[in-house]
C-alpha positions in Angstrom: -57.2 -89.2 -11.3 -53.4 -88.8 -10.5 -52.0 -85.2 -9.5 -48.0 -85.2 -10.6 -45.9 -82.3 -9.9 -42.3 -83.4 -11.7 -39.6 -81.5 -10.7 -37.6 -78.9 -12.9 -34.5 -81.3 -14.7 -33.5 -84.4 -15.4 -35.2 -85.6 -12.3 -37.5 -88.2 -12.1 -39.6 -87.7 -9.3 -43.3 -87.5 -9.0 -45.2 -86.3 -6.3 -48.8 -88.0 -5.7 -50.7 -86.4 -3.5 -52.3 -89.0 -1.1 -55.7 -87.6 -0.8 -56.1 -87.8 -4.9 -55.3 -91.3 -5.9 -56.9 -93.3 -8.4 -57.5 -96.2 -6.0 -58.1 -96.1 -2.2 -55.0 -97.5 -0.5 -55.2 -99.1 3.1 -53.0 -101.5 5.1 -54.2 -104.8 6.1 -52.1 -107.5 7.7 -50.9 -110.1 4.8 -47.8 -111.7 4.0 -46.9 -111.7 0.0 -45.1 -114.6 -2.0 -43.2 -113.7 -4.5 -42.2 -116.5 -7.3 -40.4 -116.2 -11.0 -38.6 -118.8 -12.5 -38.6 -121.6 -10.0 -38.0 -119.7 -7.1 -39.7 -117.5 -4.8 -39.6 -114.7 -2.1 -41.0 -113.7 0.9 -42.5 -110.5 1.3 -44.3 -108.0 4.1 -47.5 -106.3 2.4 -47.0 -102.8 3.3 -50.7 -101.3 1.2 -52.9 -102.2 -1.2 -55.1 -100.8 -3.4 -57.0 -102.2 -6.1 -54.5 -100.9 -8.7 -51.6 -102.2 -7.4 -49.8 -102.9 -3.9 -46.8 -102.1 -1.6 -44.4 -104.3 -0.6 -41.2 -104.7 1.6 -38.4 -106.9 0.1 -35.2 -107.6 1.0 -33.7 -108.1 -2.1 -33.2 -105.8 -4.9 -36.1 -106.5 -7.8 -36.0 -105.9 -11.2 -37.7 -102.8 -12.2 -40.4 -103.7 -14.6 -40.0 -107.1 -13.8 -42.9 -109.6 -13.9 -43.8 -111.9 -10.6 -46.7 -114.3 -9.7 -47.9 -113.0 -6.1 -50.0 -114.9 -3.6 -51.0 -112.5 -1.0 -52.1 -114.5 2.2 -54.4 -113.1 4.8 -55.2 -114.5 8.3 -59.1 -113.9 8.9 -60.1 -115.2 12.3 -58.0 -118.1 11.8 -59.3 -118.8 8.3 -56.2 -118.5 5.5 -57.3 -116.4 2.6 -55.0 -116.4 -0.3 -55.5 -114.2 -3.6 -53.3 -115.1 -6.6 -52.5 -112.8 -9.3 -49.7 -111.3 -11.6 -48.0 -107.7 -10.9 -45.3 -105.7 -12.4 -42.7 -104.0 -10.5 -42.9 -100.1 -11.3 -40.1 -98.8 -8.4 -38.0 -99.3 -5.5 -37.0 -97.2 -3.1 -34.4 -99.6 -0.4 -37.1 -102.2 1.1 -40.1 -100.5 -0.1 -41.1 -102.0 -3.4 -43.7 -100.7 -5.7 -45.9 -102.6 -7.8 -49.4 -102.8 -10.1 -51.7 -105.6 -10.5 -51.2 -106.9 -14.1 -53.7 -109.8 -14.1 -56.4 -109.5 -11.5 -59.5 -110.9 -12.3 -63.2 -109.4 -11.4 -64.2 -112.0 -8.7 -60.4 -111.9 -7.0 -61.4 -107.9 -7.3 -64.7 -108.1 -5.4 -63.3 -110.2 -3.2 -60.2 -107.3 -2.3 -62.7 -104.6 -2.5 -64.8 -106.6 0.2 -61.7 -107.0 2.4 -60.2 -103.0 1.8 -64.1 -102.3 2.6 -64.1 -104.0 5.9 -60.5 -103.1 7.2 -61.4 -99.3 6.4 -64.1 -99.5 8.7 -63.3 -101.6 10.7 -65.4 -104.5 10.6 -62.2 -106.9 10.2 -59.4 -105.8 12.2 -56.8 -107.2 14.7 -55.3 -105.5 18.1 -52.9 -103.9 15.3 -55.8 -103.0 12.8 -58.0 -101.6 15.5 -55.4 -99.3 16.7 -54.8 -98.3 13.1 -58.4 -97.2 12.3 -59.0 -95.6 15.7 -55.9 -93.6 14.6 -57.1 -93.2 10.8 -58.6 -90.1 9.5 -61.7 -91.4 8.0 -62.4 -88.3 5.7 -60.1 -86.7 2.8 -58.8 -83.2 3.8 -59.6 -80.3 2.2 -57.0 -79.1 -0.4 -55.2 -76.5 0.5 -55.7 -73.4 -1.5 -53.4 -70.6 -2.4 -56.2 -67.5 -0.9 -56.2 -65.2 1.8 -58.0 -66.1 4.1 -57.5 -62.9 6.6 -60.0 -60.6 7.0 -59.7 -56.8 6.3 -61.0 -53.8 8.4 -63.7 -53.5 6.4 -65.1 -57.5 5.8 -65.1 -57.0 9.7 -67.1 -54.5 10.2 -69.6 -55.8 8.0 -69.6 -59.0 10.0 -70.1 -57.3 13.3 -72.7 -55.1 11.9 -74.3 -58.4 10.5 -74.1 -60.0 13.5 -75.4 -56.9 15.3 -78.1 -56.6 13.0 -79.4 -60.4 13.7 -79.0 -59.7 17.7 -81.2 -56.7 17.2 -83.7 -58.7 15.3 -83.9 -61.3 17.3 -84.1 -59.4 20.4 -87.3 -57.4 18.8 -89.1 -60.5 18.0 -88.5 -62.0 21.6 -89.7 -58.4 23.2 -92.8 -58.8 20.8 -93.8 -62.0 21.8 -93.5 -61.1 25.7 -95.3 -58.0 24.5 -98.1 -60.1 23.3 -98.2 -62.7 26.4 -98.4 -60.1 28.6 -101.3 -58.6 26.8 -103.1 -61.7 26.5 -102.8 -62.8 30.0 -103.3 -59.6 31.7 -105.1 -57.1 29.7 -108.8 -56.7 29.9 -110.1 -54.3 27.2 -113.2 -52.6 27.8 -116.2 -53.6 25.0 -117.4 -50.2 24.6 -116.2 -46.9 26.3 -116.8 -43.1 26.9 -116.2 -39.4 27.7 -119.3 -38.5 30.3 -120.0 -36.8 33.3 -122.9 -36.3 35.9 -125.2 -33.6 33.6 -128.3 -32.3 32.9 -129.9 -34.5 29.6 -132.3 -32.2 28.2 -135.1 -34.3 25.8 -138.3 -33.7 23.8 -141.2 -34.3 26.1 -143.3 -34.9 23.2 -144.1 -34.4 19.5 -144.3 -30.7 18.6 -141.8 -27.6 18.0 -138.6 -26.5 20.1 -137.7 -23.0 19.3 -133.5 -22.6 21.1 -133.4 -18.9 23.3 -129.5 -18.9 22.8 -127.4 -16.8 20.8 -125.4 -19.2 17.9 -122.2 -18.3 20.0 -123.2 -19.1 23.4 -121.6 -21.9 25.4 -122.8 -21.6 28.9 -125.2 -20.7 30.6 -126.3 -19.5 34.4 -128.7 -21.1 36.5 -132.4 -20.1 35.7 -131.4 -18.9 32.2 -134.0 -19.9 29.6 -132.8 -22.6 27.1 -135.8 -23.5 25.1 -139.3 -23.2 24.3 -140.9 -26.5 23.6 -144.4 -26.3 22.1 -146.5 -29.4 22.2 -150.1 -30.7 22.6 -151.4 -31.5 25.7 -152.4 -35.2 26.1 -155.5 -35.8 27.9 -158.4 -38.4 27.6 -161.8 -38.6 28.2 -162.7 -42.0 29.9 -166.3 -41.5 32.0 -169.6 -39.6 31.1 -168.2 -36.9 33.9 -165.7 -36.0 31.5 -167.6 -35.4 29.0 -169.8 -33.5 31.0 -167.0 -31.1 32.2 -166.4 -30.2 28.7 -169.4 -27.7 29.0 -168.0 -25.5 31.4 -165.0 -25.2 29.7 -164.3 -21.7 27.9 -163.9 -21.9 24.1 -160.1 -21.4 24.0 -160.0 -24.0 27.4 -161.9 -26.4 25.0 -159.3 -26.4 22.4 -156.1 -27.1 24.8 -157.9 -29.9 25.8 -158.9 -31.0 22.5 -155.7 -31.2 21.4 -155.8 -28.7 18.7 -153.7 -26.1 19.9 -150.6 -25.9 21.1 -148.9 -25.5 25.0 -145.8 -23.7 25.3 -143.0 -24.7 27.7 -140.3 -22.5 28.6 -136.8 -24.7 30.2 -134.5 -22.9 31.9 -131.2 -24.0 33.1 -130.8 -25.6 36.8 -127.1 -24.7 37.4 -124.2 -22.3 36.1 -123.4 -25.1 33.5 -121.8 -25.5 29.6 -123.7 -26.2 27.2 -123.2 -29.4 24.4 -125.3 -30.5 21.7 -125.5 -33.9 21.4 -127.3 -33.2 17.5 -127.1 -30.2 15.2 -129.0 -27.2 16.8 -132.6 -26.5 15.0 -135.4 -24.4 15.8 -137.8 -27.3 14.2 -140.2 -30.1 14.6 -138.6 -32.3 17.1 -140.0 -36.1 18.3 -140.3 -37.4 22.2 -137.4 -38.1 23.7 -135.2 -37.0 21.3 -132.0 -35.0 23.0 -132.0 -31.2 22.9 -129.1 -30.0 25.3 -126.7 -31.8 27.5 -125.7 -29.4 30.7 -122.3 -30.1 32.1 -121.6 -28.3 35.7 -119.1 -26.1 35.5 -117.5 -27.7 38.9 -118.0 -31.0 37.5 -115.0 -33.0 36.3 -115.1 -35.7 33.2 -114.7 -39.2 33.4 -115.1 -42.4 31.7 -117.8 -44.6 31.3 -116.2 -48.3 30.2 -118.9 -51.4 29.7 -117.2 -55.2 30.2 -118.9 -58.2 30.0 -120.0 -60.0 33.1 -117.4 -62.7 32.6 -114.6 -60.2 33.7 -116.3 -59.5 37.2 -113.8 -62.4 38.8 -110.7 -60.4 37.3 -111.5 -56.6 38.6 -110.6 -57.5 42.2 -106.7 -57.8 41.2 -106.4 -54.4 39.1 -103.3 -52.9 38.9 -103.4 -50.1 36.9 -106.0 -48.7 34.2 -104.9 -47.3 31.1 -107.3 -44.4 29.2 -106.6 -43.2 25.5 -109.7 -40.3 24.9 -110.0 -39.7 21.0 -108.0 -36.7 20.1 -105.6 -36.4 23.2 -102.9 -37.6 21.8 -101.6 -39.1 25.1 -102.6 -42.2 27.0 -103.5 -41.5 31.0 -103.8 -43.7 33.8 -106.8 -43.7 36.1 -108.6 -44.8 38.9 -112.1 -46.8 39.0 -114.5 -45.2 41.5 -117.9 -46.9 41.4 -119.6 -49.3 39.3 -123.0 -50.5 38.3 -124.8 -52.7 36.3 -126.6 -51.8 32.3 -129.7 -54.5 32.7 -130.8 -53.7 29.5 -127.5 -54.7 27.5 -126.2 -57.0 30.6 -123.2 -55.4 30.9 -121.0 -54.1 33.7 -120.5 -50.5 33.8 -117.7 -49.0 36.0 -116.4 -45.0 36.1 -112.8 -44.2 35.9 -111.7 -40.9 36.8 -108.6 -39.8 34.9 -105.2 -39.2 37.1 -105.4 -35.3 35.0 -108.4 -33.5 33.7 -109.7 -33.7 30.4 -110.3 -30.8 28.1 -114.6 -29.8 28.0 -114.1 -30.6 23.9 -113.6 -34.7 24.8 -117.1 -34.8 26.4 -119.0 -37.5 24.8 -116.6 -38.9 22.6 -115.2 -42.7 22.4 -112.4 -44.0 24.6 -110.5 -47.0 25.0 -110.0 -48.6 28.5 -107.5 -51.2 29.3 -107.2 -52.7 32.4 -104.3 -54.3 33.7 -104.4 -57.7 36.5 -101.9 -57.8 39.1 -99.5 -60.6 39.9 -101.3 -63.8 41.6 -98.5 -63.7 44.4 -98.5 -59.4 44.2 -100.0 -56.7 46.0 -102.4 -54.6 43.6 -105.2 -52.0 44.1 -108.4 -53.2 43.5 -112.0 -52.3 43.0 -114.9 -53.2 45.6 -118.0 -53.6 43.1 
């Protein structure tokens, strides 16, 4: 496809833009013979296509005028020659343009083959190389009649896209150290929580427990009663001197042991303490060993209870730093391990971490999370002796 722009008047001129011919033009060193009417001319090829060809004459030729043209090419040593028919369409001084009028398809390969070859450079002389070194190899883009300046506003938008991206990929690059860092030096405790050194009060045995506290009491002195547990006394007879005993028992004696009444026990506190009930308070029938009361020590502080598996023992001698979050402070703390000690019944390790502030009485026995965090290899940390 040919783009013409003609000029306004009775000028005939036609511009063709390079980069939108119909056939690929290129330059490839070739002599062309020129004959008509018993007589010939020698030409210089100047391009070729496989429409048509340019040519550099010194004499004037007849526009429109039909010639036999042998175009002869030097490959390597090795003549090639390719005969056909053209027709003269302009002249411009030397430079003489012309179509092919009688090209046939195997002649055609064969030019195609040869354009092919020049144009990259497969066939070329010291002249031909430098040409294709020199040759743009790919059509330039058309030039279009658009603004192509950016206003204040198209670049603000591109900053704040490019702003936008930065931010995003800064995010996910924190994240993923965020994560690394947690992986490699974060050990989370399996289980943790709010205790202290009190006073566990249980059932001693099936019977009744009967509370001495007001409903709104929440401490209590030392030697104050708590409770009044009544239960049966358990007692067996094993020998005939047992048995024997029995007789010089009173009636009511006789009974007690017997089983078939009840002994009342009165607890009292053993220290100024606060009072927590680890179930709802009942005055009912209560099993052994079920909890009753918990007494905290008034000058007793809390502190954590976290349980880690055995295979984290190698680990807690390069702790940095410990990390608490109690359930409803909203706050995580830092703290301090202070002793540890070992749960045989669920094998785990058990250490105590006392907070770097003091926790309210109302996060006593509630869970906790524990994180603790390894020091550098090459660092200096605080650890814990166990």
């Amino acid at each position: 496809m040919t783009s013409a722009t003609v000029l306004p008047g009775n000028a005939n001129v036609v511009h063709e833009a390079v980069d939108e011919r119909q056939f690929v033009r290129t330059k490839i060193p070739a002599r062309v013979t020129l004959s008509a009417n018993n007589s010939s001319l020698e030409c210089e090829l100047q391009d070729i296509s496989l429409g048509g060809l340019g040519i550099l004459c010194d004499r004037q030729l007849p526009v429109g005028g039909l010639f036999n043209a042998a175009v002869h090419m030097n490959l390597n040593g090795v003549d090639l020659t390719i005969d056909s028919k053209i027709k003269v369409l302009s002249q411009r001084g030397r430079e003489v343009g012309a179509e092919f009028v009688e090209l046939d398809p195997k002649k055609r390969d064969i030019l195609r083959y040869l354009m092919s070859a020049y144009m990259s450079g497969e066939i070329a002389d010291i002249n031909g190389l430098f040409n294709v070194m020199q040759r743009e190899n790919y059509i330039k883009a058309r030039k279009k009649g658009v603004n192509q300046e950016r206003g204040a506003m198209q670049r603000m938008k591109a900053a704040g896209g490019t702003l936008a991206w930065m931010i995003l990929g800064l995010a996910a690059a924190a994240f993923v150290v965020y994560k690394t860092h947690q992986m490699l030096f974060r050990i989370p405790a399996a289980q943790a929580m709010v205790s202290a050194d009190s006073y566990r009060v249980s059932m001693p045995d099936n019977g009744y427990v009967k509370y001495t506290l007001t409903p709104e009491q929440t401490e209590v002195k030392a030697g104050d009663p708590i409770a009044t547990v009544s239960t049966q006394l358990a007692s067996t007879l094993n020998t005939p001197a047992d048995v024997g005993a029995l007789a010089n028992l009173s009636q009511a004696d006789l009974q007690v042991v017997l089983g078939r009444s009840l002994i009342e026990t009165v607890i009292a506190s053993p220290c100024d303490c606060f009072l927590f009930f680890p179930e709802k308070r009942l005055d009912a029938y209560a099993y052994k060993e079920q909890p009753l009361v918990h007494l905290i020590p008034k000058n007793e502080d809390l502190h954590i209870k976290a349980s880690f598996p055995f295979g984290t023992i190698e680990d807690l001698g390069n702790i940095s730093s410990v990390k608490l979050s109690v359930y409803g402070v909203g706050e995580s703390i830092k703290g301090e391990i202070v002793r540890s000690s070992v749960d045989e019944v669920n094998r785990m390790l058990v250490l105590t971490i006392r907070p770097e502030r003091q926790l309210p009485l109302e996060s006593y026995n509630k869970p906790a999370s524990v994180e603790l965090y390894r020091g550098l290899p090459f660092g200096l940390s605080s650890g814990v002796s166990l």
